[in-house]
C-alpha positions as CSV (number, residue, x, y, z in Angstrom):
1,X,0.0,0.0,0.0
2,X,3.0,2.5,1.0
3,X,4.6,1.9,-2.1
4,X,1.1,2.3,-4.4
5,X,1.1,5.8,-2.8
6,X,4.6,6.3,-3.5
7,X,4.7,5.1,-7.0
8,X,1.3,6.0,-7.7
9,X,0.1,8.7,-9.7
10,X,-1.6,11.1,-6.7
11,X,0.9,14.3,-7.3
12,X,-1.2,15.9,-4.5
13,X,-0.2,13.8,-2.0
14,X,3.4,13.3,-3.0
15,X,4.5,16.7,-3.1
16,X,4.1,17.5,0.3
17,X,5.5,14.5,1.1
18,X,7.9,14.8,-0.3
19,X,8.9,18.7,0.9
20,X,8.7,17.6,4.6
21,X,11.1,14.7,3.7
22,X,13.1,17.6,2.6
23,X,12.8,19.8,5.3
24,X,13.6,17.0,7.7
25,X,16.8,16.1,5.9
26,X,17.6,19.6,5.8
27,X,17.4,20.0,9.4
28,X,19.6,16.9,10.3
29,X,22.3,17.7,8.0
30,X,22.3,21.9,9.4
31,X,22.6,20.1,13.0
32,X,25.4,18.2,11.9
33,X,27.9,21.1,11.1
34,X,26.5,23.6,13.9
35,X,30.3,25.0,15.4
36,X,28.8,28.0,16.9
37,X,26.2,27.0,19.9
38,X,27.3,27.0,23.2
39,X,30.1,29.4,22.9
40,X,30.9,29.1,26.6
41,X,30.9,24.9,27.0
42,X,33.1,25.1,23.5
43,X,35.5,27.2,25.3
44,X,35.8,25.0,28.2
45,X,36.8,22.0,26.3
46,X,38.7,23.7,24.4
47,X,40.8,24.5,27.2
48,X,40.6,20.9,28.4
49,X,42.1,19.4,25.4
50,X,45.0,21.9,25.3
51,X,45.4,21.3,29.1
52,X,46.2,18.0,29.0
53,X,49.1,16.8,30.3
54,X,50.1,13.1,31.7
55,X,49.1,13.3,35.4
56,X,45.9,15.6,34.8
57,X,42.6,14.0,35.3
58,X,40.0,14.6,32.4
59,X,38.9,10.9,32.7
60,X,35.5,10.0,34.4
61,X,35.3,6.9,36.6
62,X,33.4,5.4,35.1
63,X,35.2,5.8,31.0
64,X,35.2,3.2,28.6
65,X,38.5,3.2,26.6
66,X,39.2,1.9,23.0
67,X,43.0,1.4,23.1
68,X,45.1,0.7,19.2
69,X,44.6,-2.6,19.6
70,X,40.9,-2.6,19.9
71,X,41.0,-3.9,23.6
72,X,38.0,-2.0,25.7
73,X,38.4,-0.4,29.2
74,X,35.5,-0.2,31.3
75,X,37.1,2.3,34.0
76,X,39.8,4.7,34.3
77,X,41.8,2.1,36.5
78,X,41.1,-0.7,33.4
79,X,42.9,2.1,31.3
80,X,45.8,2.1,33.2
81,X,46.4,-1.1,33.8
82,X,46.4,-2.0,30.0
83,X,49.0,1.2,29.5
84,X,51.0,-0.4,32.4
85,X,50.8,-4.1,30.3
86,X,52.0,-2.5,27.4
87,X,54.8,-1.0,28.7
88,X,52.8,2.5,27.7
89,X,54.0,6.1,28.7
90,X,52.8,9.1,27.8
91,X,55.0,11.5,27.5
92,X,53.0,14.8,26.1
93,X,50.0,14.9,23.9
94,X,49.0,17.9,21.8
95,X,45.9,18.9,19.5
96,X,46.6,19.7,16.4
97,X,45.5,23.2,15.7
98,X,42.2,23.4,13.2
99,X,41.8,19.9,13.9
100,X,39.4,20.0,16.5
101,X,36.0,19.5,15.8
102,X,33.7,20.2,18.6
103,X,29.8,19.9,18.5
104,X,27.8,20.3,22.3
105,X,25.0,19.2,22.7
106,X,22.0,20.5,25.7
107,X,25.4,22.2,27.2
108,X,26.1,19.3,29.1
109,X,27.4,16.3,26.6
110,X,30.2,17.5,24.0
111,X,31.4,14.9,21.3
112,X,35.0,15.5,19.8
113,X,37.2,14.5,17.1
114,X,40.6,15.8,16.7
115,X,43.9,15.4,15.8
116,X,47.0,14.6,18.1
117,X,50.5,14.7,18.4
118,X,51.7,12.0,20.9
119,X,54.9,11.6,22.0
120,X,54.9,7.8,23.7
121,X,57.8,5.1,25.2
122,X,56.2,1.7,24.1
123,X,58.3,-0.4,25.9
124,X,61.0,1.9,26.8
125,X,61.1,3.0,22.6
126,X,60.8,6.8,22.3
127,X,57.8,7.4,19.4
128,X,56.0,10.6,17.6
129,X,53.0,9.5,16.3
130,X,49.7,11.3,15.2
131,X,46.2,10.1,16.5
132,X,42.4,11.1,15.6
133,X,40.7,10.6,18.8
134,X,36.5,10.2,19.1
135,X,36.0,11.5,22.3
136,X,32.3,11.9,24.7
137,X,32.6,14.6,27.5
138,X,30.0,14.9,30.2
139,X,29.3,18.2,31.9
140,X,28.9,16.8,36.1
141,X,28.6,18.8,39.0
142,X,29.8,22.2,36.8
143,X,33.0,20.5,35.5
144,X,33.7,18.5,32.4
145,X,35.1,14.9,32.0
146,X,35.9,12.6,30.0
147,X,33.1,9.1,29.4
148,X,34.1,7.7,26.6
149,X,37.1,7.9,24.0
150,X,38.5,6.0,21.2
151,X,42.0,7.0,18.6
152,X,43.5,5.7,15.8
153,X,47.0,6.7,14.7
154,X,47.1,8.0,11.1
155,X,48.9,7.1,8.1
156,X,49.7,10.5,6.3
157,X,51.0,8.1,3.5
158,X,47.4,6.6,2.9
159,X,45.8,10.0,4.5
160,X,47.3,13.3,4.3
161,X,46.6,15.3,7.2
162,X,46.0,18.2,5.1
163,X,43.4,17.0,2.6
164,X,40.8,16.5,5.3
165,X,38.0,18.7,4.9
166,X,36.1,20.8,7.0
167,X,32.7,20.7,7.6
């Protein structure tokens, strides 16, 4: 029956049908690229990611971790102990400047993607490496941290850095 009114020939029907199918595409794709709301929240992880340093806690409790390997952490102490098995140190991490894509969302959940420079000793082995994170901050209590978070180091060969673009 749904396809007989598709497919049929009832123009009068169809076309506004058709223009709120439309309109509701519209609307999810102009949500998708919004980098202006919540100028304040967008600020403060902002600062967060260009705060962090090893020994400064953005982590939730309660975080679940993808590591390189596709292992899962279910807390902040699963994290480090799997860092600790791999013979893992961080030594600094830096975002990559316009590589930070923030959207918020009700002013208390942010989702992130962006760019990092790492510089790591995997088992005692110095090593720069770049890595797109995914990352899920919650706003608790008036202070942000991170619940969820996921990288994946890049291969400029396969994927230059700079011909990624913007939304």
């Amino acid at each position: 029956m749904f396809s007989a009114f598709i497919f049929g020939k009832n123009k009068a029907m169809k076309t506004p049908l058709l223009l709120i199918l439309l309109s509701l595409i519209s609307l999810g794709v102009s949500a998708q690229i919004d980098t202006t709301s919540y100028p304040k929240e967008r600020a403060e992880i902002r600062a967060l990611l260009r705060n962090q340093r090893p020994g400064v806690l953005v982590d939730c409790n309660d975080m679940i971790a993808v590591g390189p390997k596709g292992d899962i952490s279910f807390s902040r102490q699963q994290w480090l102990a799997a860092q600790q098995k791999e013979k893992l140190v961080f030594k600094s991490v830096r975002p990559v400047a316009g590589q930070e894509f923030i959207r918020i969302y009700e002013g208390s959940l942010a989702v992130v993607n962006l760019l990092i420079e790492v510089n790591i000793l995997v088992d005692g082995r110095d090593m720069n490496i770049r890595v797109r994170r995914l990352e899920v901050y919650h706003k608790r209590s008036g202070n942000w941290c991170r619940v969820a978070g996921q990288g994946t180091q890049v291969d400029e060969l396969i994927f230059p850095i700079g011909a990624i673009s913007k939304p």
